[in-house]
C-alpha positions as CSV (number, residue, x, y, z in Angstrom):
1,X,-63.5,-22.6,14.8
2,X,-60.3,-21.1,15.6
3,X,-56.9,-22.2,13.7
4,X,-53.9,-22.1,16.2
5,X,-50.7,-20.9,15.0
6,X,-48.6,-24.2,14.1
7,X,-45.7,-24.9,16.5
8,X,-43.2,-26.3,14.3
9,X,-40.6,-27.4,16.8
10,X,-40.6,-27.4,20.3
11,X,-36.8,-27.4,22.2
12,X,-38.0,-29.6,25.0
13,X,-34.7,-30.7,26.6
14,X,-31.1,-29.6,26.6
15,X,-28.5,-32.2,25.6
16,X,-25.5,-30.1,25.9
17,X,-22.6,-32.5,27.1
18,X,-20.8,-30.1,29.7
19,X,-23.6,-27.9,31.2
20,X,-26.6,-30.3,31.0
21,X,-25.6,-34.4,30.4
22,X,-22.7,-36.2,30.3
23,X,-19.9,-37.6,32.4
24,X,-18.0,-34.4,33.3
25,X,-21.5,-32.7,34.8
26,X,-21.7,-36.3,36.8
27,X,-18.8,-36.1,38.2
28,X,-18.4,-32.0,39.3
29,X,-21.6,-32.5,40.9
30,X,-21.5,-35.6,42.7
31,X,-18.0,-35.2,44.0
32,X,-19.7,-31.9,45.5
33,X,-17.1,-30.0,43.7
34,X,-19.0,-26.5,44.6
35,X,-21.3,-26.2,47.3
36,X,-24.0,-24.7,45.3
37,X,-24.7,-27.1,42.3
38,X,-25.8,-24.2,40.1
39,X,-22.1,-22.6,40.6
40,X,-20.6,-25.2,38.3
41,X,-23.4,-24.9,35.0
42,X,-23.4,-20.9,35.3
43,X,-19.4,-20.9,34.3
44,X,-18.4,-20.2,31.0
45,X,-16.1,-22.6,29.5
46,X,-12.6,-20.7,28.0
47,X,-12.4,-22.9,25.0
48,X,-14.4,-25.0,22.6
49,X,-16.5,-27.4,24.2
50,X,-15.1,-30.4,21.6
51,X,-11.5,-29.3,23.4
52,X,-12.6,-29.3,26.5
53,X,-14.3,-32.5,26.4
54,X,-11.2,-33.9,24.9
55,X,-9.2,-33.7,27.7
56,X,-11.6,-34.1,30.0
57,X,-10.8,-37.7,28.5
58,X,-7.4,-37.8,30.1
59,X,-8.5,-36.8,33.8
60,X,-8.3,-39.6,36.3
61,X,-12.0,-39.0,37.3
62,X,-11.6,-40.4,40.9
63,X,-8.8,-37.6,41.6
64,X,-11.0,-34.6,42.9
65,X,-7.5,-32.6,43.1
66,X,-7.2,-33.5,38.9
67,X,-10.6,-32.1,38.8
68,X,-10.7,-29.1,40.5
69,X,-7.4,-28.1,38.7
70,X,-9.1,-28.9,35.1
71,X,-12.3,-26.8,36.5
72,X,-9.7,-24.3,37.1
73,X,-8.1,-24.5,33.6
74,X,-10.7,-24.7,31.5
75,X,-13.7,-22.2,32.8
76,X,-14.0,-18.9,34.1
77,X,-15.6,-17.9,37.4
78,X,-20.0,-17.4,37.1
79,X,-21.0,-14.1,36.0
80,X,-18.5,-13.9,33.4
81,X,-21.2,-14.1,31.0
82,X,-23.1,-11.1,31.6
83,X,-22.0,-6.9,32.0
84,X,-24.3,-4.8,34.1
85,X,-25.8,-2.3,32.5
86,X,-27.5,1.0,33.3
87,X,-31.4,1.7,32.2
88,X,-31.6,4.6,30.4
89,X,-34.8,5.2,31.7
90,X,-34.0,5.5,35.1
91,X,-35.4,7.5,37.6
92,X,-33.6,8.6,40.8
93,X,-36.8,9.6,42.5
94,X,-40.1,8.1,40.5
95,X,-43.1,10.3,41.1
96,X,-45.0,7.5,42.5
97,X,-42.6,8.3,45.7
98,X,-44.7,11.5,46.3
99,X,-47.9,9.4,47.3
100,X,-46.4,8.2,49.8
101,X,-47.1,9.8,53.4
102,X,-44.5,8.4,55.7
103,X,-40.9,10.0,55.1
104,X,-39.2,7.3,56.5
105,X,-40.9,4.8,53.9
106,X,-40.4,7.8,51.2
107,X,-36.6,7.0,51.8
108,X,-36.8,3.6,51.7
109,X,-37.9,3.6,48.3
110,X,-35.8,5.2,47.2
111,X,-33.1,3.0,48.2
112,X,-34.9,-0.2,46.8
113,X,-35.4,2.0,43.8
114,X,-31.2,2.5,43.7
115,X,-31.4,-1.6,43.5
116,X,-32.9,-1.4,40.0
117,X,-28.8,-0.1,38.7
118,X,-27.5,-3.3,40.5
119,X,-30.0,-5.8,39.0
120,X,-30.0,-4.4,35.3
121,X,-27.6,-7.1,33.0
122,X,-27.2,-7.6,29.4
123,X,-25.7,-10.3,27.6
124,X,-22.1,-9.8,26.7
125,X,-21.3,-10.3,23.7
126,X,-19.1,-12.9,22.0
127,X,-19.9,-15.2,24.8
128,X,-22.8,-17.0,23.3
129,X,-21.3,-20.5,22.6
130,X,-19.2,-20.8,26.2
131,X,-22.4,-20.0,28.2
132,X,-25.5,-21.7,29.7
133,X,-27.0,-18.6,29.3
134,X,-30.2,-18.3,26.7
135,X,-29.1,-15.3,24.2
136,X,-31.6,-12.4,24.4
137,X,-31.2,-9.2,22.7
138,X,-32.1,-6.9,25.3
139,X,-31.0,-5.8,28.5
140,X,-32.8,-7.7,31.8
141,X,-33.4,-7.6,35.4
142,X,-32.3,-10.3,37.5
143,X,-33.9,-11.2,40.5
144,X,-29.9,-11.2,42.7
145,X,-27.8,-13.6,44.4
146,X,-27.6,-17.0,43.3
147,X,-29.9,-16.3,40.3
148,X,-27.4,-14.3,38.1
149,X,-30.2,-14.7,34.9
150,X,-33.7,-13.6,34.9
151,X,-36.8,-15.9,35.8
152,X,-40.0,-16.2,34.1
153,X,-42.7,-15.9,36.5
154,X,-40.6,-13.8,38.2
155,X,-40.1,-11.2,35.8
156,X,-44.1,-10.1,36.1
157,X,-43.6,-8.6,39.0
158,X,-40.2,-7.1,38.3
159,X,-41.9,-5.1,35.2
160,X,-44.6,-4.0,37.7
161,X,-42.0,-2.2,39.4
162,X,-41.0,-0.5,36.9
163,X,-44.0,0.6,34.9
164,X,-45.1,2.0,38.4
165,X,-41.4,3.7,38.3
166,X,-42.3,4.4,34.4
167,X,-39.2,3.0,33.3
168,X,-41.2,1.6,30.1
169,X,-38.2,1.4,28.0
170,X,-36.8,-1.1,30.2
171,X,-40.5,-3.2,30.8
172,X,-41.1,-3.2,27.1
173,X,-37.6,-4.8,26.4
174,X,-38.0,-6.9,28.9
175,X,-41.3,-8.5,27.4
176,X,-39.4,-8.2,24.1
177,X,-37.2,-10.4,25.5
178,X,-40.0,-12.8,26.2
179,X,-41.4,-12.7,22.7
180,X,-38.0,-13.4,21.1
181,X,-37.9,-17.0,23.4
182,X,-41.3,-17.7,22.5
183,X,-40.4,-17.4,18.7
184,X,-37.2,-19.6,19.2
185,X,-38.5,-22.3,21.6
186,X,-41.7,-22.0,21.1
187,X,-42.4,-21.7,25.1
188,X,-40.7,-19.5,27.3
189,X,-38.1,-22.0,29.5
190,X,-38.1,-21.6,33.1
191,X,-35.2,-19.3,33.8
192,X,-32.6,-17.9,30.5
193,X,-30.2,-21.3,30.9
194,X,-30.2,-23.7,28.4
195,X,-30.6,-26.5,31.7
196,X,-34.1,-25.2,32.2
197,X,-35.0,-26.1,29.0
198,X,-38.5,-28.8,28.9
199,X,-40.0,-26.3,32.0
200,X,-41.5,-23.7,31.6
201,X,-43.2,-21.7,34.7
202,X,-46.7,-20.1,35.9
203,X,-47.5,-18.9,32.2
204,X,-47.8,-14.9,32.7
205,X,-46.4,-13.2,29.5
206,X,-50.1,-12.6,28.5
207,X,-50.7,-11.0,31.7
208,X,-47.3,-9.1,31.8
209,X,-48.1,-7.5,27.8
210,X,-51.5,-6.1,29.6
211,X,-50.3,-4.3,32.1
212,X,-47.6,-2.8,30.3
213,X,-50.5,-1.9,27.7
214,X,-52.5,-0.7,30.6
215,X,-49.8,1.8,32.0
216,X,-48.8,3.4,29.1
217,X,-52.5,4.2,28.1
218,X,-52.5,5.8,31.3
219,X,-49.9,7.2,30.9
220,X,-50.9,8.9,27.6
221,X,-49.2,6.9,25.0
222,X,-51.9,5.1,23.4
223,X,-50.5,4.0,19.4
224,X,-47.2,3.0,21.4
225,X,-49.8,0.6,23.5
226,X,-51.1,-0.7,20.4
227,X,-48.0,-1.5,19.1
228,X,-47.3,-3.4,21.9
229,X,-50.1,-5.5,21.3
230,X,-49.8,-5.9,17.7
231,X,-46.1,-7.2,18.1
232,X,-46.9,-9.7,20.9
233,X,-50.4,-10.9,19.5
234,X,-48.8,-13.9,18.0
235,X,-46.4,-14.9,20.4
236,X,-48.8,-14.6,24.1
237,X,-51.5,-16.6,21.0
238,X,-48.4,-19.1,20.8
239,X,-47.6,-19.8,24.7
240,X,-51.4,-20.7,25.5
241,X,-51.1,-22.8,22.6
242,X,-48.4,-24.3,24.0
243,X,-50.3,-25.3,27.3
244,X,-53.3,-26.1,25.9
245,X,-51.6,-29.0,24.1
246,X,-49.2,-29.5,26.0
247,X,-50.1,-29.1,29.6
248,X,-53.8,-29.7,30.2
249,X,-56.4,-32.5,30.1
250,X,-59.7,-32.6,28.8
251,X,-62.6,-31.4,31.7
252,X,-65.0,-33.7,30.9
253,X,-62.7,-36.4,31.3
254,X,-62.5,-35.3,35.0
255,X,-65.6,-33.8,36.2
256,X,-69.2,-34.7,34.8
257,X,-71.7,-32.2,33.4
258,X,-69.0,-29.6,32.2
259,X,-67.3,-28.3,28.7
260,X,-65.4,-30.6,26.8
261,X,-63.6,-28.2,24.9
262,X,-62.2,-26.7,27.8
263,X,-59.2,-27.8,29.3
264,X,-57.5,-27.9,33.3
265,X,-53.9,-26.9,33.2
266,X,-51.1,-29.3,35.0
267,X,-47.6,-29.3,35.8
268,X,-45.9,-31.1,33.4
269,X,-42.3,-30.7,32.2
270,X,-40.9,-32.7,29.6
271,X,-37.8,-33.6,31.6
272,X,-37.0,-37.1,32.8
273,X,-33.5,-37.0,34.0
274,X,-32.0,-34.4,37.2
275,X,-31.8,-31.0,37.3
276,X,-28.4,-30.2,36.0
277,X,-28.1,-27.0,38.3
278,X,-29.4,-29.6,41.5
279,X,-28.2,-33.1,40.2
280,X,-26.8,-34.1,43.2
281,X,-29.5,-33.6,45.3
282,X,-32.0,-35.1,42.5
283,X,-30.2,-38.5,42.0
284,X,-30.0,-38.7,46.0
285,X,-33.7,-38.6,45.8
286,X,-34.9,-40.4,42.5
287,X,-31.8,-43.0,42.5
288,X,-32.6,-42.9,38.5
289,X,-36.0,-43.3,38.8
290,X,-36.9,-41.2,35.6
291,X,-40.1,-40.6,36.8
292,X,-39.5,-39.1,40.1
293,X,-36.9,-36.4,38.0
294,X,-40.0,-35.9,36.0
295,X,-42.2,-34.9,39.0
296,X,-39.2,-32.7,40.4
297,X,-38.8,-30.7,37.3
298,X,-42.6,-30.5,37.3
299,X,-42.2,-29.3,40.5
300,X,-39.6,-26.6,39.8
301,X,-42.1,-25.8,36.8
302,X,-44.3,-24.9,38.9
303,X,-42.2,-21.9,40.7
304,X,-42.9,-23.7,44.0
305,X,-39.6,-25.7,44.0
306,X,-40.8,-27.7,46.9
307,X,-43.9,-27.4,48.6
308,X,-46.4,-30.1,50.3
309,X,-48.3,-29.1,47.4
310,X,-46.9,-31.7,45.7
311,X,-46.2,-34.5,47.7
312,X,-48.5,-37.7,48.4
313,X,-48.0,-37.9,51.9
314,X,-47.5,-34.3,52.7
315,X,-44.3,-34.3,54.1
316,X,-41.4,-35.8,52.2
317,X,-39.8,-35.0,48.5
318,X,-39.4,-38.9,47.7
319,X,-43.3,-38.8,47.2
320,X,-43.5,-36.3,44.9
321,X,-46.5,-35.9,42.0
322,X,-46.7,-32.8,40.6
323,X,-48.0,-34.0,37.3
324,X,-51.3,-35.5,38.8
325,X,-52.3,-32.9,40.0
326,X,-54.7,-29.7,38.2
327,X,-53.1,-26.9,40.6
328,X,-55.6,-23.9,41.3
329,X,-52.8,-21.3,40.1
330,X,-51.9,-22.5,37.2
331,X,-55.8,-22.4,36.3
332,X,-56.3,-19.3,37.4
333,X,-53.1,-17.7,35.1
334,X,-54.6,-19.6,32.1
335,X,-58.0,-18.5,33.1
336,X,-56.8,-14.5,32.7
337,X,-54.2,-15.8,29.5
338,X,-57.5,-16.6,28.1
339,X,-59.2,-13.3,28.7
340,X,-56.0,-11.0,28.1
341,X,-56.3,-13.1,24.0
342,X,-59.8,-12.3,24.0
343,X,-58.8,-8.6,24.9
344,X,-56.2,-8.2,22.7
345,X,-58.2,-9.9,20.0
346,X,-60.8,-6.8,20.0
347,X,-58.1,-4.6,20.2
348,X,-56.9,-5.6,16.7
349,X,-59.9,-6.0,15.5
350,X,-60.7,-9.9,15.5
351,X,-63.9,-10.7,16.3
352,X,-64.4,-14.2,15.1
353,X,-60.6,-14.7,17.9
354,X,-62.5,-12.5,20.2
355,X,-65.8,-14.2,20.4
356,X,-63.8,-17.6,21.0
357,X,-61.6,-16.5,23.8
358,X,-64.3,-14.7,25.9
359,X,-66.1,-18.0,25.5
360,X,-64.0,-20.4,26.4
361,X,-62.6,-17.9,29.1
362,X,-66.1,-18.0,30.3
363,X,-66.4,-21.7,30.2
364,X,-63.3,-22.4,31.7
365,X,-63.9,-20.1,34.7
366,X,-67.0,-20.9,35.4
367,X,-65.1,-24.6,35.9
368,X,-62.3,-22.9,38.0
369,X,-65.0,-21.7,40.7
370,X,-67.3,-24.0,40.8
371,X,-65.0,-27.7,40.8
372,X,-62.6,-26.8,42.4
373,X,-64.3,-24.9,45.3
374,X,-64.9,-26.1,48.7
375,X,-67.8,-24.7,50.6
376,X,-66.8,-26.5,54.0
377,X,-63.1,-24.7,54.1
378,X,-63.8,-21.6,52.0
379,X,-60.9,-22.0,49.4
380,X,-60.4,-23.3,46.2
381,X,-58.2,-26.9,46.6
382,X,-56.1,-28.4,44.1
383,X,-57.3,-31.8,42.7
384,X,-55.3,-34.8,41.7
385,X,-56.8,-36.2,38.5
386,X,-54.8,-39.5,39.0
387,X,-56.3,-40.2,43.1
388,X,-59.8,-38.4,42.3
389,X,-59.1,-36.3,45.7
390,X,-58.8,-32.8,46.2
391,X,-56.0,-31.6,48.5
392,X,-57.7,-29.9,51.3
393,X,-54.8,-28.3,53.2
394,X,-54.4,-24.9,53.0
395,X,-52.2,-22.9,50.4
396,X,-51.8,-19.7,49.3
397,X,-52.2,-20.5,45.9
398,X,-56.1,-21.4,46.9
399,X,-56.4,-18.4,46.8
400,X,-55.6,-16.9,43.4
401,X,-58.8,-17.3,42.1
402,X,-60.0,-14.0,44.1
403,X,-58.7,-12.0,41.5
404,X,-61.2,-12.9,39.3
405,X,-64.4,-12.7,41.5
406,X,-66.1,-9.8,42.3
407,X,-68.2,-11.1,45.4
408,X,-66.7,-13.9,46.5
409,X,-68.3,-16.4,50.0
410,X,-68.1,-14.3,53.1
411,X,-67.1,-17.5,55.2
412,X,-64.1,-16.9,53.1
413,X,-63.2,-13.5,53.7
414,X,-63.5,-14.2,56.9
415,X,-61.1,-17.4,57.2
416,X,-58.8,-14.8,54.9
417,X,-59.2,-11.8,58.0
418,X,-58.4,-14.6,60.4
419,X,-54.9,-15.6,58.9
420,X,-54.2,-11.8,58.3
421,X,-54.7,-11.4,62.1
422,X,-52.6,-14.7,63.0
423,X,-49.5,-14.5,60.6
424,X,-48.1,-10.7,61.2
425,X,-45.6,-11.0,58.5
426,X,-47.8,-12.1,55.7
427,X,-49.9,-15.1,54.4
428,X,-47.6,-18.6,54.7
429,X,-47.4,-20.6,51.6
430,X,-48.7,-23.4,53.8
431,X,-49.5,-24.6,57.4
432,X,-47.1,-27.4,57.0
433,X,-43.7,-27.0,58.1
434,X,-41.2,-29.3,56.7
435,X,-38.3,-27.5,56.0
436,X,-39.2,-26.7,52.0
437,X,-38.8,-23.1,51.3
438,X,-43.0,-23.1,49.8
439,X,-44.2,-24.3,52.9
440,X,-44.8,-22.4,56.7
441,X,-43.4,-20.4,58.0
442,X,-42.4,-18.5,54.8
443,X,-44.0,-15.8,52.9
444,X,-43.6,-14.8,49.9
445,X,-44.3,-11.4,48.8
446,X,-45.6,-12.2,45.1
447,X,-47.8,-14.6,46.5
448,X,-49.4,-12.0,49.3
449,X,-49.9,-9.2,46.0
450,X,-52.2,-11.7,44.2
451,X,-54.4,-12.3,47.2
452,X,-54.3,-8.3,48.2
453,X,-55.0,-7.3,44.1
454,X,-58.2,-10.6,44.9
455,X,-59.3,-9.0,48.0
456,X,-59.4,-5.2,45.7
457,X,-61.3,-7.1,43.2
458,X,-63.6,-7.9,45.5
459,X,-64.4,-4.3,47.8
460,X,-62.0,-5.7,50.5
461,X,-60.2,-2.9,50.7
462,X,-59.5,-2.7,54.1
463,X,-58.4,-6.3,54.6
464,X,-56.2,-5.8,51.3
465,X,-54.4,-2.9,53.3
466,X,-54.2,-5.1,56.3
467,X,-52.3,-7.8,54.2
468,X,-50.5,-4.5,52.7
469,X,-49.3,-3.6,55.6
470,X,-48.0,-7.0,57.0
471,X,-46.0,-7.4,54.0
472,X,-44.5,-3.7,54.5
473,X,-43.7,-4.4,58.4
474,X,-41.7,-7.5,57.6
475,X,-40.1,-6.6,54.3
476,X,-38.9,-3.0,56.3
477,X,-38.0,-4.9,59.4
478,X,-35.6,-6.9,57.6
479,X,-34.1,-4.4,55.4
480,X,-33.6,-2.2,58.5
481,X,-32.0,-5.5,60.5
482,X,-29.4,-6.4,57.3
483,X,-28.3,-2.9,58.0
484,X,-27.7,-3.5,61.7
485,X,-26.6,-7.0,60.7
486,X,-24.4,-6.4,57.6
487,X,-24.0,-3.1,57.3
488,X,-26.1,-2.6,54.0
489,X,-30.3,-3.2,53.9
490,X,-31.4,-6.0,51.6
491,X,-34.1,-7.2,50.4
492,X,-35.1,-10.5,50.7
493,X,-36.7,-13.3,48.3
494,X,-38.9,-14.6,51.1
495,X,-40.1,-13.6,54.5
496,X,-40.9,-15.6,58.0
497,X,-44.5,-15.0,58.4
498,X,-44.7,-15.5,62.1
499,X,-41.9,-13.1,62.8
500,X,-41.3,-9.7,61.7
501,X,-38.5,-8.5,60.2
502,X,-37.2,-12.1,59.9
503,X,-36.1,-13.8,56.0
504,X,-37.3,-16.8,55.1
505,X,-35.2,-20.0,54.6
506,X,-35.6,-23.4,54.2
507,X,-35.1,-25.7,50.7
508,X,-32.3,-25.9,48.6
509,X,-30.3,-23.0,49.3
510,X,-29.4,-20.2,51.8
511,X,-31.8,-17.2,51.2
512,X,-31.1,-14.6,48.8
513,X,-31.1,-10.9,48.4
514,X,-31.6,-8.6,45.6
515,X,-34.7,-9.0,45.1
516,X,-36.5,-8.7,41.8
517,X,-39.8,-9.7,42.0
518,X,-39.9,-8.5,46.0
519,X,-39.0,-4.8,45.3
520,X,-42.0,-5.0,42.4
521,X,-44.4,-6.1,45.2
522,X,-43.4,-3.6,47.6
523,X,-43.0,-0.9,44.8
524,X,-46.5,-1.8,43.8
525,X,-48.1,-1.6,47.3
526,X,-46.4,1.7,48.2
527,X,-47.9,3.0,45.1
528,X,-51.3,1.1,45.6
529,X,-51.4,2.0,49.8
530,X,-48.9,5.1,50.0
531,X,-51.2,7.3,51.5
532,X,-52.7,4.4,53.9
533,X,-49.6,2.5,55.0
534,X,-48.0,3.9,58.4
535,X,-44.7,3.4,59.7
536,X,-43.8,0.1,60.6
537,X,-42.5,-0.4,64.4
538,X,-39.4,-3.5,64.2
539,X,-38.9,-5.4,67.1
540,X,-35.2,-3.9,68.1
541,X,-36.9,-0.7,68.0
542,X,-39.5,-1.3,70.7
């Protein structure tokens, strides 16, 4: 038997009175004081909070003239709590830039590689207590625009970029980072503000330690590798703890003839009140119903802040259930979480840790595939524990669980080369289009790399170039358009599937550039394709 490490506390919700609860939050956000709810909880406040909340006391509430003015006194513009900061392992021209066969693309990594010096922040300091920001002790990357702090799940794919660019300094101390939040909160929160506390995200730290591990073996430095996993052991041991009690269900309670010590991994935040940075438009939806907030937070847990995923009648917010239901991705990350422990665990020399992780990696994999498969759609669906129904509509995420076959169904390679063929700028999120940013027509380019690493895992090589190079056309399109458009080339969170060279939209806000984890994705394919990949012909160029 295997003794977890005790969790002694666990942070699950912020009660700050300005940036997360209370009546001046209320009334900034509902009097639409910003147009962007997350402007006004990403300011730093110029004095005490105690002061600030004691004048607040003497503003006439219902003046929004009174309020913008004390907004105006009283707190400094966002970004105020961070300093840009240059990597001093940066590379002008990575050697991975040399495998690539197209000069035109050659140059066009270099110029996503110049983004790194805009995205790289550190915390400045003496601003702790007037911030929303989460103190780390390292510099970060942050994924641009709107999103002026870095992002869990996000962040993966970020430090594949730059392993591939060999800036290890900067990966390392971004995982450092990580470790630091796991040992303060016990989980890491969904983004570093103190408002995302009680959600996390997809749970990827384990899987973000082995590939830095990976690339400097590779890279020669083995003791520095070990290190690396002798530092983090305790803290990736700690997250799946976290999920395991916190975020799972038994499987034999919900499928017969399977493992009962394994568990299936849910959504579940411990938030039941609205989303400080989007309170207006949660209390327009869940009229303080402190359930519904509780399936939106799960939702934004869940990095797919909103998809038909989620909702009941797969098409509107107000039915939301993310907590019901035992989501195929999230499975699939705890499902490699548990294999990266039992990994590490030989590493370091624990056998009796070792022998329990590849077995209940085994156990709960062999669960994975077989539940949760259908063999009349060729995908894996997600199933809602609460209806007893599987969700049968397609998703990207149904896909995930590629990466960890090595001969997967045929019929569903096929149905795979079939939407590769129809959508030219990269597998949707869904076939549903409802106006949330995770469903059609968007793409999403870390979504696309976990179905092109599956496809690798599984000899598909030529379909994962195909994919490879649908995700190049669009993301190369766009760039060249924004520079047609605006003068500059961007890089875009999200893509238009059906239409190259087109960003992606929808949801809560307008689309945003930068873009962390996308110039990982792309970094990663022109290292993984460079020689394959051809030049990408945009529509204004026909």
């Amino acid at each position: 038997m295997i003794i977890f490490i005790v969790i002694a506390q666990i942070s699950a919700q912020c009660n700050h009175p300005i940036f997360c609860q209370g009546s001046l939050l209320h009334t900034v956000q509902t009097q639409k004081i910003f147009n962007d709810g997350k402007t006004f909880v990403d300011m730093t406040m110029k004095e005490k909070q105690t002061n600030i909340l004691d004048v607040w006391k003497t503003i006439d509430v219902k003046n929004k003239t009174s309020v913008v003015q004390f907004i105006s006194d009283y707190f400094n513009e966002t970004g105020n709590d961070l300093e840009s900061v240059i990597p001093n392992d940066y590379k002008e021209k990575p050697d991975y830039i040399n495998n690539i066969k197209i000069k035109e693309l050659q140059d066009w990594s270099l110029e996503i590689n110049k983004i790194w010096l805009e995205l790289c922040k550190q915390f400045k300091k003496g601003i702790e207590d007037s911030s929303s920001m989460i103190y780390v002790p390292n510099p970060f990357f942050i994924p641009g625009g709107r999103f002026r702090e870095f992002y869990y799940w996000d962040t993966m794919w970020v430090i594949d970029g730059l392993i591939i660019s060999k800036m290890f300094d900067s990966a390392i101390k971004m995982q450092e980072n990580f470790v630091f939040i796991i040992n303060k909160f016990g989980y890491i929160p969904n983004g570093a503000r103190i408002y995302y506390q009680g959600r996390t995200q997809p749970p990827v730290l384990a899987q973000i330690t082995y590939n830095i591990y990976q690339a400097l073996i590779k890279d020669g430095q083995e003791e520095r590798a070990k290190q690396l996993i002798n530092k983090s052991f305790q803290a990736v041991e700690k997250e799946f703890q976290y999920f395991y009690e916190h975020r799972s269900i038994r499987a034999c309670l919900i499928f017969k003839n399977v493992y009962c010590d394994v568990m299936l991994y849910h959504y579940d935040s411990d938030i039941y009140y609205p989303r400080p940075e989007s309170y207006n438009e949660d209390i327009n939806i869940g009229h303080a119903n402190t359930q519904m907030y509780h399936e939106i937070t799960s939702g934004a847990e869940s990095g797919w802040d909103f998809s038909t995923r989620w909702f009941e009648d797969q098409s509107s917010l107000e039915s939301i259930q993310t907590s019901q239901v035992l989501a195929v991705d999230l499975n699939t990350f705890m499902v490699i979480n548990i294999k990266r422990l039992s990994t590490f665990s030989k590493i370091l020399g624990l056998q009796a840790k070792q022998t329990f992780y590849e077995t209940l990696g085994k156990n709960t994999e062999e669960i994975l595939l077989e539940k949760f498969y259908n063999k009349e759609s060729y995908q894996w669906n997600d199933y809602n524990y609460k209806q007893k129904n599987f969700n049968k509509n397609f998703y990207a995420s149904n896909y995930f669980p590629l990466i960890l076959q090595q001969q997967s169904d045929s019929k569903l390679i096929d149905k795979l080369k079939q939407m590769i063929q129809e959508y030219p700028g990269g597998i949707p999120t869904s076939n549903i289009n409802t106006g949330q940013q995770w469903d059609l027509p968007n793409s999403w380019p870390p979504l696309n790399q976990i179905i092109i690493q599956g496809l690798i895992n599984n000899d598909q090589i030529e379909l994962a170039l195909q994919l490879s190079q649908n995700v190049i056309n669009n993301s190369y399109c766009c760039f060249q358009n924004s520079i047609i458009q605006y003068g500059k080339g961007y890089m875009f969170e999200k893509y238009d599937a059906t239409n190259i060279g087109t960003s992606g939209g929808g949801g809560e806000y307008e689309v945003q550039t930068g873009f962390g984890w996308t110039n990982g994705v792309v970094i990663w394919i022109l290292n993984t394709f460079g020689q394959q990949l051809i030049l990408p012909t945009c529509p204004q160029q026909i």
